[in-house]
NUDRENTOR-926769 format. One record per residue (C-alpha): x, y, z; residue number from 1; residue in three letters. Coordinates in Angstrom, 2 decimals, decimal comma, padded with zeros to 5 digits. Layout:
REM NUDRENTOR-926769
[rec [X; Y; Z]; NUM; 'ALA'],
...
END
This chain:
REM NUDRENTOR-926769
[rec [001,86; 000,04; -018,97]; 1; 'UNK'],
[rec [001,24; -001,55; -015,57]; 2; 'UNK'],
[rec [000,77; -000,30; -011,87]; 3; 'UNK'],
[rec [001,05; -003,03; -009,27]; 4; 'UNK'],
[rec [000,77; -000,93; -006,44]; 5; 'UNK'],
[rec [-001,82; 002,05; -006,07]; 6; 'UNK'],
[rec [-004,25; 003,16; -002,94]; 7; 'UNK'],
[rec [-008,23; 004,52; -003,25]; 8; 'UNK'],
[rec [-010,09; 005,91; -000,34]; 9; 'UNK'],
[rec [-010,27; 002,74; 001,02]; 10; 'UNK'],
[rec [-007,19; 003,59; 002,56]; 11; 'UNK'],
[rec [-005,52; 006,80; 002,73]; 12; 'UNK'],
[rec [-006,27; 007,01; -000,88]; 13; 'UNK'],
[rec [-007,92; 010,51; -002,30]; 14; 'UNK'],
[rec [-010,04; 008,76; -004,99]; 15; 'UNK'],
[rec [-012,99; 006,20; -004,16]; 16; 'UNK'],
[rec [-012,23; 002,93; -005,74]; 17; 'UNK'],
[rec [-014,20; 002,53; -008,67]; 18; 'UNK'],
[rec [-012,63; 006,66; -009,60]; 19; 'UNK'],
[rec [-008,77; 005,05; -008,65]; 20; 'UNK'],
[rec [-010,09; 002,26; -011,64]; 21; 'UNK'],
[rec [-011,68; 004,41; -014,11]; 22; 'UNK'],
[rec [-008,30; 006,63; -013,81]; 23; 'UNK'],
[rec [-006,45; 003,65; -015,04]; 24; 'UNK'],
[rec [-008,77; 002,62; -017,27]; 25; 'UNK'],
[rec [-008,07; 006,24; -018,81]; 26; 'UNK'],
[rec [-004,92; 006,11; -018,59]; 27; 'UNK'],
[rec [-004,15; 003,13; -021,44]; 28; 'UNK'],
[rec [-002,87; 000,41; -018,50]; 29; 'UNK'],
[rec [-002,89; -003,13; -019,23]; 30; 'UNK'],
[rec [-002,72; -004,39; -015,77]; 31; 'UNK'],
[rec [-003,73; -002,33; -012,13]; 32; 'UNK'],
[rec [-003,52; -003,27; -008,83]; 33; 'UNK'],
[rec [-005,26; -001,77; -005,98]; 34; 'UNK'],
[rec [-003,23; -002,79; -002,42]; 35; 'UNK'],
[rec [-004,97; -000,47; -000,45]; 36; 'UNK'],
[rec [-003,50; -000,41; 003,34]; 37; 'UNK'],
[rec [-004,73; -003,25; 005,57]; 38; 'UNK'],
[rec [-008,04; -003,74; 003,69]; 39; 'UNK'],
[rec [-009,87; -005,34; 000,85]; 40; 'UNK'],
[rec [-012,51; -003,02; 001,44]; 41; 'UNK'],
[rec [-012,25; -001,68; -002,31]; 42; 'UNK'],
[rec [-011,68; -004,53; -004,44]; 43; 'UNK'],
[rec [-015,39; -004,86; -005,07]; 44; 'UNK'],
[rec [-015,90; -001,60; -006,70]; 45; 'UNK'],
[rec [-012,89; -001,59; -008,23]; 46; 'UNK'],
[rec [-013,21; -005,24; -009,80]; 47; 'UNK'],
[rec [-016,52; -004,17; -011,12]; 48; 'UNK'],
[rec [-015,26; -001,20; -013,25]; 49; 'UNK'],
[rec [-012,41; -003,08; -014,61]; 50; 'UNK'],
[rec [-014,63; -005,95; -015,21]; 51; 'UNK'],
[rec [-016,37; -004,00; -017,92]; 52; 'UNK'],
[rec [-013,23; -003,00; -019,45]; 53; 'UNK'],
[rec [-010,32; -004,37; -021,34]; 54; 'UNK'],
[rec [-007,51; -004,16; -018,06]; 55; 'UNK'],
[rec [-006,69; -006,92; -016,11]; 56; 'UNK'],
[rec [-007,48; -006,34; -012,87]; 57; 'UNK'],
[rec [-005,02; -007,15; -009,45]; 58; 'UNK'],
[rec [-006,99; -007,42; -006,73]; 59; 'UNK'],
[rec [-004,27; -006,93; -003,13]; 60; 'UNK'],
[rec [-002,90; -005,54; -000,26]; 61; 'UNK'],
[rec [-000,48; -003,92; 001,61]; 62; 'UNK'],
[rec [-000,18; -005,36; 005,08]; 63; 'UNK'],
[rec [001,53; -003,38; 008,38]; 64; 'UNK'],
[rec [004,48; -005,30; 009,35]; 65; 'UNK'],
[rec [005,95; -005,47; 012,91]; 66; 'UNK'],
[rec [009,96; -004,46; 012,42]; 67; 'UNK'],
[rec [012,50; -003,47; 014,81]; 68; 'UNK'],
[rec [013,60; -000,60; 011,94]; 69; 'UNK'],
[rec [011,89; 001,92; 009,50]; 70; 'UNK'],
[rec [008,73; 000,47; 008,04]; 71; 'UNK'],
[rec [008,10; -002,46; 006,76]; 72; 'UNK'],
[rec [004,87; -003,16; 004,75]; 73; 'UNK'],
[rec [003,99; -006,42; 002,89]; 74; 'UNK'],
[rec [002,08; -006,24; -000,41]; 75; 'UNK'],
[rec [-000,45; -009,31; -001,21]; 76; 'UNK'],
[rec [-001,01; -009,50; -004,89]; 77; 'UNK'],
[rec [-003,62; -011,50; -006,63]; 78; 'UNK'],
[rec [-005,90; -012,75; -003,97]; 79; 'UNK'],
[rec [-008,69; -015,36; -004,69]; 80; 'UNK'],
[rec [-009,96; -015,10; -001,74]; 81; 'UNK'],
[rec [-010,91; -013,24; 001,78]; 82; 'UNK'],
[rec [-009,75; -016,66; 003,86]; 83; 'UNK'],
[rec [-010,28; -016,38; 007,58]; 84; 'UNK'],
[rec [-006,38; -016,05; 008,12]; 85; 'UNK'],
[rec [-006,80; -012,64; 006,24]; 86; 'UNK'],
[rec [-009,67; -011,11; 008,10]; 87; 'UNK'],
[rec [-008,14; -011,86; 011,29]; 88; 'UNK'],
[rec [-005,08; -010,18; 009,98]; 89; 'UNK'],
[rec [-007,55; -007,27; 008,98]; 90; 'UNK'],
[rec [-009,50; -007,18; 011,99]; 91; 'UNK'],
[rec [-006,56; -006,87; 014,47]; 92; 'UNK'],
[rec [-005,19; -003,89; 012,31]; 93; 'UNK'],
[rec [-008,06; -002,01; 011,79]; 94; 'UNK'],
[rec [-008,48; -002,15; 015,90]; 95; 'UNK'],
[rec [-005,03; -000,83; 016,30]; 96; 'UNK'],
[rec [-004,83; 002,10; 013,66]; 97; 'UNK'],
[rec [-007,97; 003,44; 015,31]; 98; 'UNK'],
[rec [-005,90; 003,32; 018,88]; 99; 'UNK'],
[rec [-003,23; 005,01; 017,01]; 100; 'UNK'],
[rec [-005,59; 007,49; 015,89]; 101; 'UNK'],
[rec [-007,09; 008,18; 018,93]; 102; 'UNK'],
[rec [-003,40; 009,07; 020,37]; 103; 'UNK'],
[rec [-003,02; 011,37; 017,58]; 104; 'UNK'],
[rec [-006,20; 013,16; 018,19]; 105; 'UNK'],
[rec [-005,29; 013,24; 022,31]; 106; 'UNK'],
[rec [-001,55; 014,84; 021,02]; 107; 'UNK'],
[rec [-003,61; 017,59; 018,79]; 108; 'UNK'],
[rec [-005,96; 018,44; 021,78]; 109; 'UNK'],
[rec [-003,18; 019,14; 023,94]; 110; 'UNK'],
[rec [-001,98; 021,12; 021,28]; 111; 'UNK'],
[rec [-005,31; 023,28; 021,22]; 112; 'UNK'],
[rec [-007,11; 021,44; 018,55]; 113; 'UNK'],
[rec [-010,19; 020,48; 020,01]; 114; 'UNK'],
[rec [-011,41; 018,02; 017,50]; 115; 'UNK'],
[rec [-012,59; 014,26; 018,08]; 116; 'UNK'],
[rec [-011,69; 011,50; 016,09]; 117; 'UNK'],
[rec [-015,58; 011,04; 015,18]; 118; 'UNK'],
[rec [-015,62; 014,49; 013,87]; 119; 'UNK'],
[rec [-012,23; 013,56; 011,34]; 120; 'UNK'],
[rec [-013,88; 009,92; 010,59]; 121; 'UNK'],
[rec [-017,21; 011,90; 009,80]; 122; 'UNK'],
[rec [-015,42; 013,96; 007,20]; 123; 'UNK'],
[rec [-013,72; 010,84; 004,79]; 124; 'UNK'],
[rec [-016,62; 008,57; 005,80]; 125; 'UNK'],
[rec [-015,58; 004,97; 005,50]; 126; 'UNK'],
[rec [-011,93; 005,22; 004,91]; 127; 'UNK'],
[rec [-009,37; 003,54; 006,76]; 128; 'UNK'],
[rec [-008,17; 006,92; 008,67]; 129; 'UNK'],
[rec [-004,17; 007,23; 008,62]; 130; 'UNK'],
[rec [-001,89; 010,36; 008,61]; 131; 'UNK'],
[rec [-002,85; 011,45; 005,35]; 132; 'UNK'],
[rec [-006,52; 012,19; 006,14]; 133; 'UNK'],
[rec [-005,16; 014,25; 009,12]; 134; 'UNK'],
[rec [-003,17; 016,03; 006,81]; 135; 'UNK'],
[rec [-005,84; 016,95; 004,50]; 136; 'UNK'],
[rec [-007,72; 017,85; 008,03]; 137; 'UNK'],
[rec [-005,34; 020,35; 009,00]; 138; 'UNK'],
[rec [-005,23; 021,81; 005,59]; 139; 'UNK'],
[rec [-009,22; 022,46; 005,61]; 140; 'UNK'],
[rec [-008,73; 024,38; 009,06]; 141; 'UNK'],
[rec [-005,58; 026,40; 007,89]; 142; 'UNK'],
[rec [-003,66; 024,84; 010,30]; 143; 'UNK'],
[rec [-001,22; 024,46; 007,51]; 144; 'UNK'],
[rec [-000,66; 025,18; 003,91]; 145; 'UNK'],
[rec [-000,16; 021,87; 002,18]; 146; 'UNK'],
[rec [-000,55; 018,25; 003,37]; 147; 'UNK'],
[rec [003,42; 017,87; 002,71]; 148; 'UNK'],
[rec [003,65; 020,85; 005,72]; 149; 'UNK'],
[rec [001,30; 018,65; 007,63]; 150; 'UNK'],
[rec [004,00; 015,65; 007,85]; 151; 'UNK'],
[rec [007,01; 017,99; 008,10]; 152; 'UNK'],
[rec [005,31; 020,01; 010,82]; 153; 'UNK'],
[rec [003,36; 017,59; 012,96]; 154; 'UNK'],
[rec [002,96; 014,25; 011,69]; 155; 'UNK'],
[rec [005,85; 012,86; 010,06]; 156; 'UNK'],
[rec [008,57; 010,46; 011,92]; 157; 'UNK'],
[rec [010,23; 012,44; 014,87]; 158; 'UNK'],
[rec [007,32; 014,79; 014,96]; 159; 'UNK'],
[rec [004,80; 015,85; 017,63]; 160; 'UNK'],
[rec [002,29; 013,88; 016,95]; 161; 'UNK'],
[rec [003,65; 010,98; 015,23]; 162; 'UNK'],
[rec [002,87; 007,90; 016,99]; 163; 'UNK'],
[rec [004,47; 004,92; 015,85]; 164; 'UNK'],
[rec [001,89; 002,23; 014,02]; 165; 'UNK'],
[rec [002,52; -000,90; 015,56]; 166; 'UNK'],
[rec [001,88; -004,06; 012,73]; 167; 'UNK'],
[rec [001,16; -007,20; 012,11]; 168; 'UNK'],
[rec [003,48; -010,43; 012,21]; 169; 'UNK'],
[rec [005,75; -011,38; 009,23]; 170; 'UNK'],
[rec [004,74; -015,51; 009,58]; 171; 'UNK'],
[rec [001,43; -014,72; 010,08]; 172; 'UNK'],
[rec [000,69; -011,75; 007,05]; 173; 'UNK'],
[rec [002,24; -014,40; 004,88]; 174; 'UNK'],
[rec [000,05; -017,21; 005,62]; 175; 'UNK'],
[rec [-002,85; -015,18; 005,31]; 176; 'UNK'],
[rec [-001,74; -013,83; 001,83]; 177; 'UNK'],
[rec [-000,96; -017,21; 000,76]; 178; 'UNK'],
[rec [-004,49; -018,88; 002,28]; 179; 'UNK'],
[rec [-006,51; -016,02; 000,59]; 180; 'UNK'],
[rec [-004,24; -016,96; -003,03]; 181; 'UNK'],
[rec [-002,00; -014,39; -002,98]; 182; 'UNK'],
[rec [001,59; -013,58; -003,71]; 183; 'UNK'],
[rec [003,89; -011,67; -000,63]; 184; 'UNK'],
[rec [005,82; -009,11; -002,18]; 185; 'UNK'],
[rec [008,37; -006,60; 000,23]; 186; 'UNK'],
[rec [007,15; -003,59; -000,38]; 187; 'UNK'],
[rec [009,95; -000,43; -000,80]; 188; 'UNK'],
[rec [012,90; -002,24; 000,86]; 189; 'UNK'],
[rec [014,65; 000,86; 001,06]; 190; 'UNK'],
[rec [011,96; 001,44; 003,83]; 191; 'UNK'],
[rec [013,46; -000,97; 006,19]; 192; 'UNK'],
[rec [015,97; 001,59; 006,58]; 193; 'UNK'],
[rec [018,83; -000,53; 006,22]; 194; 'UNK'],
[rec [022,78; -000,23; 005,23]; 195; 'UNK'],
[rec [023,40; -001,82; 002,15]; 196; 'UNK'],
[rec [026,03; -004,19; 004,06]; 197; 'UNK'],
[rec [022,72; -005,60; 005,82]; 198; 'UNK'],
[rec [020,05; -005,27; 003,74]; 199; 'UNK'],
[rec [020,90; -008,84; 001,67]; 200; 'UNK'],
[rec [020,86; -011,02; 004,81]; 201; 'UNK'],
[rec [017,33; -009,56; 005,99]; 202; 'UNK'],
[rec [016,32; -009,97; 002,84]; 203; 'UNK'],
[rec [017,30; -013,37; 002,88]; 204; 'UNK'],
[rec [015,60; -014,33; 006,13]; 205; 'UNK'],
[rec [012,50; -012,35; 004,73]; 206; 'UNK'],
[rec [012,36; -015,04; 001,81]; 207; 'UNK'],
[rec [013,26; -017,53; 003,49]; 208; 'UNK'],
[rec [010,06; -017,22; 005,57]; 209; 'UNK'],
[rec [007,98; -016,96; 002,35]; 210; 'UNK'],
[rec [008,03; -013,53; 000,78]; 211; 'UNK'],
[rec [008,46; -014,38; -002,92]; 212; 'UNK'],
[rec [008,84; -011,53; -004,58]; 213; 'UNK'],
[rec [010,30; -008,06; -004,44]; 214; 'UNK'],
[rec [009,33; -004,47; -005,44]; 215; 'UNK'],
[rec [012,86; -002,81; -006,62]; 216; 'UNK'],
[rec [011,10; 000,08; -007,96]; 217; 'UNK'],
[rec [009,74; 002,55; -006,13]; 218; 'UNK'],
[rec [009,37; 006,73; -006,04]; 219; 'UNK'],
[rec [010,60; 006,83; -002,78]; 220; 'UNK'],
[rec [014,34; 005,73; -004,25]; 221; 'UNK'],
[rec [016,99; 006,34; -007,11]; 222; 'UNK'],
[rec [016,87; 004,43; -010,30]; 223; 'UNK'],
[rec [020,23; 003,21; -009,41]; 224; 'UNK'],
[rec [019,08; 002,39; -005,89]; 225; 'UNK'],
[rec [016,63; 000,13; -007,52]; 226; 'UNK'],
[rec [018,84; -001,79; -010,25]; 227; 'UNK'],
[rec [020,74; -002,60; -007,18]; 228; 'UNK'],
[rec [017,72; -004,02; -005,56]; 229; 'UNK'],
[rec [016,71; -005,78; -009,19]; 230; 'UNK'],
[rec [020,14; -007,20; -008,91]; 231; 'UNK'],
[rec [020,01; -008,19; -005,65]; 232; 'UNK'],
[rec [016,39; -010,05; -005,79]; 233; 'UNK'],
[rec [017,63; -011,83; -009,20]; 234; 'UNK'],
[rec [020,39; -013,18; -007,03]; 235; 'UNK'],
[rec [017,98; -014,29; -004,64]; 236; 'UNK'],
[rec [015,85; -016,16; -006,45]; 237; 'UNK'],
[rec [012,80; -013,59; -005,96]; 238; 'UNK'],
[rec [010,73; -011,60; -008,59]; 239; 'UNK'],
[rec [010,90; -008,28; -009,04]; 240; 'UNK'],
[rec [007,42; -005,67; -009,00]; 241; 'UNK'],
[rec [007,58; -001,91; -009,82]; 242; 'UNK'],
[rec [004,89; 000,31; -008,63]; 243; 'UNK'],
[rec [003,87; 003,75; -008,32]; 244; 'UNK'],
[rec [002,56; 003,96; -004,82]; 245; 'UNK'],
[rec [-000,34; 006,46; -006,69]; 246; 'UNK'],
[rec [-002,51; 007,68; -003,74]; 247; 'UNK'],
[rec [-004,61; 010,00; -006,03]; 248; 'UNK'],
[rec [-004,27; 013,15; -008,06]; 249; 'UNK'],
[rec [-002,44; 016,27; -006,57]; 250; 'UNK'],
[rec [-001,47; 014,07; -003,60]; 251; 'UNK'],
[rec [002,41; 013,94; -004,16]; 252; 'UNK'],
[rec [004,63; 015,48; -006,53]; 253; 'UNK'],
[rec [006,59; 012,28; -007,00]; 254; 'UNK'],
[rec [003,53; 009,68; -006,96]; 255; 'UNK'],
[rec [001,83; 009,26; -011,05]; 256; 'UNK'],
[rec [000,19; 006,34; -011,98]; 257; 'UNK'],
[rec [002,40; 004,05; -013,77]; 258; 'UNK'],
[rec [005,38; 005,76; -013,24]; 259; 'UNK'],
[rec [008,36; 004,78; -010,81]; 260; 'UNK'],
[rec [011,52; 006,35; -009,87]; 261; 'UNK'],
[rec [013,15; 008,82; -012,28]; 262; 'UNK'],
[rec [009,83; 009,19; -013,95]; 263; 'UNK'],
[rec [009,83; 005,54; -015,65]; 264; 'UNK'],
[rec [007,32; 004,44; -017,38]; 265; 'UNK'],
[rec [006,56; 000,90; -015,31]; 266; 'UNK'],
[rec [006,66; -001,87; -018,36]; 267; 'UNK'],
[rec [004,74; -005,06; -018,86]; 268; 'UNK'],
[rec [007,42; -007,17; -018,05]; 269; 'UNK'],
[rec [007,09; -006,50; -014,54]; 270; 'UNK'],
[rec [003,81; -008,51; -014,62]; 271; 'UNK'],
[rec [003,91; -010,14; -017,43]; 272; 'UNK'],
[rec [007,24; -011,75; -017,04]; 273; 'UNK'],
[rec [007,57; -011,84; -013,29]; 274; 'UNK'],
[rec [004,34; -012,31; -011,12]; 275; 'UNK'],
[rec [001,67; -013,73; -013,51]; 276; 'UNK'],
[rec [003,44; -017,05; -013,45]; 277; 'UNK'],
[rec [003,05; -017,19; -009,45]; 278; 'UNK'],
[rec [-000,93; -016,49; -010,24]; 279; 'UNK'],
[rec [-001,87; -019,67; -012,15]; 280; 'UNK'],
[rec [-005,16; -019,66; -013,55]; 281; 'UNK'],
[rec [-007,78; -017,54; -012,08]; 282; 'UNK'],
[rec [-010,24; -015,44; -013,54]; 283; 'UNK'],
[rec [-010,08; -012,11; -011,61]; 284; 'UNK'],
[rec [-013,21; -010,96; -013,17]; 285; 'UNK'],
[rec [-014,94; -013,22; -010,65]; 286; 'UNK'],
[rec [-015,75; -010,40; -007,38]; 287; 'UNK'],
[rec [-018,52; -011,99; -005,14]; 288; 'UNK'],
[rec [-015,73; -012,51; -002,73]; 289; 'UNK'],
[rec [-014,98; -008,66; -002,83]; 290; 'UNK'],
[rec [-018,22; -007,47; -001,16]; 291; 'UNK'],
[rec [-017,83; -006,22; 002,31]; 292; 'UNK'],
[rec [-019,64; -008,05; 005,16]; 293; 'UNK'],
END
């Protein structure tokens, strides 16, 4: 079994990295990714781990995209590299999810939470904050009574204190996959929130400006949804990725490690077959590059 797309605390992740490895170490995979969101603040913990065990390690991504519709997020699989390209793209994304946050926490103290966003940084120490750690926040105060209340209450899309995330540049997230080594892979198309009369042509246009791969399988849609997006990716010319989009233990009914929609087992031929070609030869148990500045 294989995961090619999973999230530790590094992100809005519930287990620190080297736990998020250890759990698939565990768990019998062959091959694990960690794509934490707009970071590669984990890989170094979570290389290590592996490194001492018999799973190939994925070192990655998953990269805030600037769309007109839904959400658009750009995995980055196999990088060799933090090149400058990347920690620019980093940099920039980190400053503007801690502006978002800060809006949040202004929306919840007009709401009568008086909390700062030092006091909910304090409490998940160096994560990259997002929604899901005010979720967990709002469950330790009994504001609500599950994280899932959280979103449909107050923070999901088209709720009080959602505040759009604003991301990064197609062109530019590319490059600075592809100078770092990397592979860009569309992350859950279905996200884009497209008709299926448009979603080929944008799909298209994304490949054509060097996304190379795409991830048909996904929690987040139907099985036939995604042999529809197999099909469609085949017919492009791009490679398909499943993943389980694991976040940690208890976090979501529909998220288990290794497992995509309708409760599939995620097979080795998704790596195997499809990406590790695009890798070439690189030993991933090499991690000096990993370590945080």
């Amino acid at each position: 079994m294989i995961d090619l797309h999973t999230h530790s605390s590094a992100s809005d992740g519930m287990m620190a990295p080297a736990e998020a490895a250890q759990y698939a170490i565990d768990r019998k995979l062959d091959v694990w990714a960690l794509t934490d969101h707009d970071t590669v603040d984990g890989l170094y913990d979570a290389a290590k781990v592996c490194s001492q065990n018999e799973i190939i390690f994925v070192p990655g991504i998953e990269i805030t995209i600037a769309w007109p519709t839904g959400e658009f997020h750009l995995l980055g699989h196999g990088l060799r590299c933090l090149s400058p390209e990347l920690r620019d793209v980093i940099k920039y994304l980190t400053e503007e999810r801690h502006e978002r946050n800060q809006q949040i926490v202004n929306k919840m103290n007009e709401d009568g939470i008086e909390v700062t966003l030092s006091e909910i940084e304090s409490m998940f120490g160096e994560s990259q904050i997002g929604r899901p750690h005010f979720a967990s926040f709002l469950l330790k105060i009994g504001k609500v009574k599950s994280r899932q209340e959280a979103f449909d209450r107050y923070l999901g899309s088209n709720r009080p204190w959602y505040i759009r995330h604003n991301g990064e540049d197609l062109d530019t997230a590319v490059e600075a996959i592809k100078k770092s080594g990397g592979i860009p892979v569309l992350a859950h198309p279905m996200s884009l929130y497209l008709s299926w009369g448009k979603i080929e042509d944008v799909i298209k246009s994304v490949r054509d400006r060097g996304v190379m791969g795409l991830e048909a399988w996904h929690p987040a849609v139907r099985v036939s949804e995604a042999m529809r997006l197999e099909e469609l990716a085949r017919k492009l010319d791009m490679f398909v990725t499943a993943g389980s989009d694991f976040h940690g233990r208890g976090m979501r009914a529909d998220r288990h490690l290794a497992r995509t929609c309708g409760d599939k087992k995620i097979e080795n031929r998704f790596y195997f077959e499809e990406l590790l070609p695009h890798l070439g030869d690189f030993d991933y148990r090499q991690t000096d590059w990993m370590k945080s500045d």
